[in-house]
Backbone bond lengths (Angstrom), bond angles and torsions (degrees), N, CA, C in turn:
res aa  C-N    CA-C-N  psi(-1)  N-CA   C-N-CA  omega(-1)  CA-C   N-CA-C  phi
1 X - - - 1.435 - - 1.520 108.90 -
2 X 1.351 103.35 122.37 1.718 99.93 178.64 1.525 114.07 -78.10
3 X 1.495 96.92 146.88 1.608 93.66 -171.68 1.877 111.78 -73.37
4 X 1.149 96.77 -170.33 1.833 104.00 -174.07 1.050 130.40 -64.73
5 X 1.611 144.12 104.43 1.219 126.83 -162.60 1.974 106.29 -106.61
6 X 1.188 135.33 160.81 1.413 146.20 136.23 1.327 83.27 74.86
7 X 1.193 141.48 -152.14 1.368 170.71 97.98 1.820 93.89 87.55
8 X 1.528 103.50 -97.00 1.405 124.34 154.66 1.590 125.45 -16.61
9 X 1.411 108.38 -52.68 1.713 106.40 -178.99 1.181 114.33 -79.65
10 X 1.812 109.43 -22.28 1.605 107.26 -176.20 1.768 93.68 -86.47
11 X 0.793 140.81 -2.03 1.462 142.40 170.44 1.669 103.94 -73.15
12 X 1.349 101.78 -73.26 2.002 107.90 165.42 0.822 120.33 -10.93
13 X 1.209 108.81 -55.52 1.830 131.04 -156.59 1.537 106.41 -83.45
14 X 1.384 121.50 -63.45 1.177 120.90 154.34 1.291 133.95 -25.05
15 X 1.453 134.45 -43.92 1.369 154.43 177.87 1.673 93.93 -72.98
16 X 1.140 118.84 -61.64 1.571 117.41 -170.15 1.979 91.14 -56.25
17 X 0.910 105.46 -56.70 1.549 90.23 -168.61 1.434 124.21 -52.45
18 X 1.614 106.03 -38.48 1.684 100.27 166.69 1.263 104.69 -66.29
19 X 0.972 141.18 -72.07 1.603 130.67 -160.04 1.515 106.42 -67.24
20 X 1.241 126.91 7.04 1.658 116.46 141.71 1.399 117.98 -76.89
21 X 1.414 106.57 -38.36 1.604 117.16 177.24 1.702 105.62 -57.61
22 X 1.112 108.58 -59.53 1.094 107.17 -178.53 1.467 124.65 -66.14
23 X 1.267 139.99 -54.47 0.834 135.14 -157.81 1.749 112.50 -108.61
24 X 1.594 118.90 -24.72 1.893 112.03 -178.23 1.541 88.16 -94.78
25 X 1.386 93.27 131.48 1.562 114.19 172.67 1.365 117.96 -93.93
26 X 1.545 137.82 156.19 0.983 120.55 125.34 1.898 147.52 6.09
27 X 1.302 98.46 73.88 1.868 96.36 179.17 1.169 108.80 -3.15
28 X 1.401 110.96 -76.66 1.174 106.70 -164.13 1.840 134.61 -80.48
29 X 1.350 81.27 9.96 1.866 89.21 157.32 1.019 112.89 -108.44
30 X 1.066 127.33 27.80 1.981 129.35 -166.35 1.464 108.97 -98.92
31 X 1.322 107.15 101.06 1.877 94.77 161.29 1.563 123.52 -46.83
32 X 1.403 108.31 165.72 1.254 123.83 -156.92 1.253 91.61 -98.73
33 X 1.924 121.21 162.51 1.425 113.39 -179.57 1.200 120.41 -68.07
34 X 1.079 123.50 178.77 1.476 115.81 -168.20 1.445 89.21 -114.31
35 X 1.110 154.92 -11.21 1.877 169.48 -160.04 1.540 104.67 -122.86
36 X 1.539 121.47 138.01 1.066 120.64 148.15 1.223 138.28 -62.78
37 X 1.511 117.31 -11.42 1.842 117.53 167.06 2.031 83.60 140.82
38 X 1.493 75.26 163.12 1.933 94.89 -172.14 1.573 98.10 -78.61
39 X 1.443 103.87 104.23 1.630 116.42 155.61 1.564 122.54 -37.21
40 X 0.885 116.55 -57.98 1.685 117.60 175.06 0.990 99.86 -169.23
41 X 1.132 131.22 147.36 1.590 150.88 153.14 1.459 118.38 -90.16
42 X 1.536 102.22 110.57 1.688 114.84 -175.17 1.851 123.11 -86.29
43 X 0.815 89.13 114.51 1.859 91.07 -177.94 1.362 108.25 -112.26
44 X 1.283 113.39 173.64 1.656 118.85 174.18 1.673 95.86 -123.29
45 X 1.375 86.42 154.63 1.589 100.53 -176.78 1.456 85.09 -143.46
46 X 1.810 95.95 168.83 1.422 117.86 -156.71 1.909 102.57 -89.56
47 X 1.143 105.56 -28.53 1.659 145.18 -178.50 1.238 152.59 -151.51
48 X 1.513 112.66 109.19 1.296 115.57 -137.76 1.927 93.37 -69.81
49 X 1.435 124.58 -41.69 1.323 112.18 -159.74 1.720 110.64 -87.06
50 X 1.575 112.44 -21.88 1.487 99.60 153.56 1.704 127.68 -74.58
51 X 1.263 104.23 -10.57 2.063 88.92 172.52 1.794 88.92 -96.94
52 X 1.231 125.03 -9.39 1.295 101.09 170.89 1.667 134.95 -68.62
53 X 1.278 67.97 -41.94 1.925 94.45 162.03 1.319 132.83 -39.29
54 X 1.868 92.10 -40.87 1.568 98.90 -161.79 1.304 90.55 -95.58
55 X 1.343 108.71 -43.78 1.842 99.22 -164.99 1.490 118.98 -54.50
56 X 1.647 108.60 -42.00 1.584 129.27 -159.43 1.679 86.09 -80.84
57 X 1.637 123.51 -73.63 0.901 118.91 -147.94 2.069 118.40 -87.28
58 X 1.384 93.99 -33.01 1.736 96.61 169.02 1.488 125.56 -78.29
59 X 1.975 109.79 -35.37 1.437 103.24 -175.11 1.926 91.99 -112.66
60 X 1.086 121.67 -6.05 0.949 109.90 170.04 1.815 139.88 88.53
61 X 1.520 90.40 16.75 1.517 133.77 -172.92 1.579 92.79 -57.65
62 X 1.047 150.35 159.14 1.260 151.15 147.79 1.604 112.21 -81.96
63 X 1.171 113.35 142.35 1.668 114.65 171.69 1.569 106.48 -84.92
64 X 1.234 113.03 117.59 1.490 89.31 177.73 1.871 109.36 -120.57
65 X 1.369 102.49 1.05 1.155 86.97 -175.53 1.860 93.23 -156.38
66 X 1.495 114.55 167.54 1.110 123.07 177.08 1.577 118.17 172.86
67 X 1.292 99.53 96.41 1.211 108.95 173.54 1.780 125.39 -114.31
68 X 1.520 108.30 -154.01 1.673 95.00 175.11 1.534 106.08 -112.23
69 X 1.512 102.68 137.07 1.805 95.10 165.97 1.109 140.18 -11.83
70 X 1.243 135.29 93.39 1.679 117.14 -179.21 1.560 134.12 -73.01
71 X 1.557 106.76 -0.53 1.331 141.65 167.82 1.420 129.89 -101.75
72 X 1.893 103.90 2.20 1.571 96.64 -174.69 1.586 90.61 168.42
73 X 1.390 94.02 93.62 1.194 136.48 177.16 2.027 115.21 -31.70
74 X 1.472 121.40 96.25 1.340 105.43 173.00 1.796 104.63 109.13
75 X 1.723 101.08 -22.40 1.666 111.28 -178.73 1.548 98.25 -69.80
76 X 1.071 140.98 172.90 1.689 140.13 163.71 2.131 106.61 -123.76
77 X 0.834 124.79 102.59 1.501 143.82 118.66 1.675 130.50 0.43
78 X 1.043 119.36 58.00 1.645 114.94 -169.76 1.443 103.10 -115.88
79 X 1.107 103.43 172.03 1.663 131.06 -173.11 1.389 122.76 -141.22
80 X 1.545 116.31 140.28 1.431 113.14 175.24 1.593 99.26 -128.31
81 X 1.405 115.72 163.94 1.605 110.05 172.78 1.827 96.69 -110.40
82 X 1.242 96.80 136.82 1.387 111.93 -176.33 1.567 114.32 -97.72
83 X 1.655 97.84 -12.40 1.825 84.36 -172.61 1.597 91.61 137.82
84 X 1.191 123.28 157.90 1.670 145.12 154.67 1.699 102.57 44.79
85 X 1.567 114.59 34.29 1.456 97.23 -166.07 1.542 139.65 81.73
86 X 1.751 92.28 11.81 1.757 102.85 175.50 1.611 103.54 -104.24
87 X 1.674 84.34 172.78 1.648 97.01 177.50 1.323 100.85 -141.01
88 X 1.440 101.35 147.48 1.509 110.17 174.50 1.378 98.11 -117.71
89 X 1.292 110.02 119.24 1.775 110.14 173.78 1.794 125.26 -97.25
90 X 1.477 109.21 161.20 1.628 84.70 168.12 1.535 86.33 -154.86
91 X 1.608 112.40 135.58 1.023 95.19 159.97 1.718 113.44 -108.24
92 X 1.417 134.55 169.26 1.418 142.19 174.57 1.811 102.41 -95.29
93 X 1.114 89.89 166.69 2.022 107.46 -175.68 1.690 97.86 -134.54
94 X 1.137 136.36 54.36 1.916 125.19 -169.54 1.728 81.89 -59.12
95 X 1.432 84.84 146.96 1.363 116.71 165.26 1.628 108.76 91.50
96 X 1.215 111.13 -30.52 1.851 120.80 167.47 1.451 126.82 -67.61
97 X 1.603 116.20 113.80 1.524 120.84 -165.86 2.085 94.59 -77.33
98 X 1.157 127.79 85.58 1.189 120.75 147.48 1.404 135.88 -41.09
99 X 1.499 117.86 135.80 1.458 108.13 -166.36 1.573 91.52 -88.57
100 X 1.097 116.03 165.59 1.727 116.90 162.14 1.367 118.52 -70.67
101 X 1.740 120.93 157.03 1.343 134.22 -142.29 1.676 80.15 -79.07
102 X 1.458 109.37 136.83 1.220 141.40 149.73 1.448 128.37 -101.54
103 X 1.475 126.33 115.16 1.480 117.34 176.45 1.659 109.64 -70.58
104 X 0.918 120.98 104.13 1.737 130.51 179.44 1.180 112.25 -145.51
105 X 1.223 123.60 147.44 1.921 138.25 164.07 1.743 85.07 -17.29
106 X 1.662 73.09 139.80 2.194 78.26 163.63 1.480 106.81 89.74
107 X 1.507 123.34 -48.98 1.412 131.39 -166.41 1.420 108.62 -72.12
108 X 0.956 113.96 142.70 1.675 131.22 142.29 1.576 117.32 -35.57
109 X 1.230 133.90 71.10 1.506 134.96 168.02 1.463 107.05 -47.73
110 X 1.190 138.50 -61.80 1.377 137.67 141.80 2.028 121.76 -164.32
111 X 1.140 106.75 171.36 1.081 112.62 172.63 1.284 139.37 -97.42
112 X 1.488 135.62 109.67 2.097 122.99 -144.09 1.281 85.49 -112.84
113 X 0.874 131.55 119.22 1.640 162.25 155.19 1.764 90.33 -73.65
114 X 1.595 116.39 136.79 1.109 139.12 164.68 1.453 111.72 -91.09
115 X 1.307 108.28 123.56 1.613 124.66 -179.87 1.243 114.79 -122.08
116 X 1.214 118.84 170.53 1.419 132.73 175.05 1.571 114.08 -107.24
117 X 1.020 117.14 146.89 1.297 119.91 179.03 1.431 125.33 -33.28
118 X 1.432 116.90 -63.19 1.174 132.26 177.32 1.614 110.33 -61.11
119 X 1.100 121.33 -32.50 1.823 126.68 -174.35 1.774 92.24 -76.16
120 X 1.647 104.36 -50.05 1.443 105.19 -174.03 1.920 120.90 -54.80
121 X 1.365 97.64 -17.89 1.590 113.71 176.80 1.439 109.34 -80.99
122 X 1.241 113.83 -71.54 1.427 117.15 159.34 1.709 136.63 -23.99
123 X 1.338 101.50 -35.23 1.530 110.84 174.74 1.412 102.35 -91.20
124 X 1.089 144.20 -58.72 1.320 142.91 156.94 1.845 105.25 -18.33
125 X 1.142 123.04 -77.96 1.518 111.40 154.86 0.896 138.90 3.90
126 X 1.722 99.12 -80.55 1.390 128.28 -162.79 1.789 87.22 -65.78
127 X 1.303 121.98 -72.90 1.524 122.71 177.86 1.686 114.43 -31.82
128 X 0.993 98.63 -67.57 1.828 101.60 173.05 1.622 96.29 -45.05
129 X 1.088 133.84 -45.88 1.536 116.60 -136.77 1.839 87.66 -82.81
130 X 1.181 131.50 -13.04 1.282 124.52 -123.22 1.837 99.57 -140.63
131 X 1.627 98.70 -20.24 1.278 118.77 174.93 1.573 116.34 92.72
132 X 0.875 108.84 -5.08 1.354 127.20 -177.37 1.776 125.53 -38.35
133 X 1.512 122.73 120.95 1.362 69.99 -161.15 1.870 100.05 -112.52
134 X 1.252 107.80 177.18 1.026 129.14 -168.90 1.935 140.69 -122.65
135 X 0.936 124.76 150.05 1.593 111.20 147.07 1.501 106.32 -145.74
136 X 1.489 94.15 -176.84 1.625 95.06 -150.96 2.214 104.70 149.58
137 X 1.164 110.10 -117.09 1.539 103.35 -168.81 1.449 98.57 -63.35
138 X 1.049 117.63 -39.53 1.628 125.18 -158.35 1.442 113.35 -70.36
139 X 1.507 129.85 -8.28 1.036 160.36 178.86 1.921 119.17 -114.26
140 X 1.089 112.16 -18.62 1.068 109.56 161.52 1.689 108.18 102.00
141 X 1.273 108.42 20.53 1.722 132.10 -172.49 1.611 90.76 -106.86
142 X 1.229 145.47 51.35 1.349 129.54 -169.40 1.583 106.82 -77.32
143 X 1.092 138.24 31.61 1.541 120.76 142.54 1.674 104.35 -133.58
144 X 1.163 127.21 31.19 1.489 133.08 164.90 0.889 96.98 -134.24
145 X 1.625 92.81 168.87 1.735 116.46 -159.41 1.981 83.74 -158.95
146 X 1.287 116.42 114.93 1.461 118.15 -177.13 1.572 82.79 -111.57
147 X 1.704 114.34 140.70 1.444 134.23 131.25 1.161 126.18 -135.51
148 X 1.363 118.89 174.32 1.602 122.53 166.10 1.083 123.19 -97.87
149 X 1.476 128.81 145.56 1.578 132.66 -154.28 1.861 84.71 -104.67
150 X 1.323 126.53 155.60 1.335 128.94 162.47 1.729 117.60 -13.20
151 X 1.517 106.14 -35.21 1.376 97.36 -155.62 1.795 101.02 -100.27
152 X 0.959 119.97 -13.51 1.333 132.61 174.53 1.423 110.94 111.78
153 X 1.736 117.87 25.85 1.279 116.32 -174.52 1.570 98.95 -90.02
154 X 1.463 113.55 132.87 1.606 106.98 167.44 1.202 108.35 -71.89
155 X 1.780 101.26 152.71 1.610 109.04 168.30 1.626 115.15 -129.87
156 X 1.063 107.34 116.73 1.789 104.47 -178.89 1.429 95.40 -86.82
157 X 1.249 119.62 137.93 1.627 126.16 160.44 1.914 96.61 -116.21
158 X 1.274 99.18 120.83 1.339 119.88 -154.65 1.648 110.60 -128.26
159 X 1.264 103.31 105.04 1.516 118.06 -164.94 1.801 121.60 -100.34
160 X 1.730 82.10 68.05 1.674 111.93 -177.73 1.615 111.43 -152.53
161 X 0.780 107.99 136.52 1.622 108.00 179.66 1.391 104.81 -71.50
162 X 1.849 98.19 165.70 1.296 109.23 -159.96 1.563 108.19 -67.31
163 X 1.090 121.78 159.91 1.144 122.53 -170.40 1.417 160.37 90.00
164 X 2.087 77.20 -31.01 1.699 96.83 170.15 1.659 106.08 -106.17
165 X 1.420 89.50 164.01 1.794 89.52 164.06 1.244 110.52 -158.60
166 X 1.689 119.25 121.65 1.029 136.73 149.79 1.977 92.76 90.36
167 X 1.631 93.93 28.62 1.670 101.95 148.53 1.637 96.21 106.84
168 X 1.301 113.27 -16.77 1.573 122.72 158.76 1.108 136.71 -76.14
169 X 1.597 123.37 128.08 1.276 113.47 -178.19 2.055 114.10 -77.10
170 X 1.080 128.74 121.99 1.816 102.25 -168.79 1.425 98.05 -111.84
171 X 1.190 115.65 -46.24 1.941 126.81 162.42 1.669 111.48 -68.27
């Protein structure tokens, strides 16, 4: 779907500005979260030992856990550590024909993992070395790097610390 042109985009644009007006406050009138931070984020994958592969062995996620569904008998339950005390989860469905990843309401558009410069060089590499493909500098995103993991989940590797975006501190 092509995005909004003339007429239409200046309408977009307009709407985003009231509901900035309205609704982002002042920092410093901002309540505090009401959550200590996202425990893990659960996805489904098509196969548990190829996203294991990729996470543990290409980006380098640690496996730290893997058990069986406790909601669905025979599914498997795993975990990777992403960094600062996160988890990336996935559980599997054997025997379930999954459709392929669709960007739609509901979906995962993708996930930006915070990197460091030097890791952010390295993956760029690792992608080049491997054929992998990518966007990111070449597109005009120069501190992301977007791909897709086996299952069609996007991954931004995003070369800003946590919190800021796009040179702002907002947390």
């Amino acid at each position: 779907m092509p995005p909004p042109e003339g007429d239409a985009l200046e309408a977009v644009r307009l709407r985003r500005e009231q509901v900035r007006a309205r609704y982002l406050g002042p920092a410093s009138q901002r309540r505090g979260a009401t959550t200590e931070g996202v425990h893990h984020v659960a996805l489904i994958c098509r196969d548990m030992e190829t996203t294991i592969r990729f996470y543990q062995e290409f980006l380098g996620f640690p496996l730290v856990e893997l058990v069986e569904n406790r909601d669905y008998a025979g599914s498997s339950h795993f975990f990777f550590d992403i960094g600062n005390r996160n988890l990336l989860g996935f559980f599997d469905f054997p025997g379930h024909d999954h459709p392929a990843f669709v960007e739609t309401i509901g979906a995962v558009q993708h996930l930006a993992l915070s990197v460091s410069a030097g890791r952010f060089d390295e993956l760029k590499e690792k992608f080049d070395a491997v054929g992998m493909e990518y966007l990111g500098p070449d597109r005009g995103a120069d501190d992301s790097l977007y791909i897709r993991d086996p299952n069609g989940v996007g991954l931004e590797f995003y070369r800003e610390e946590l919190g800021v975006f796009d040179g702002r501190r907002l947390v």
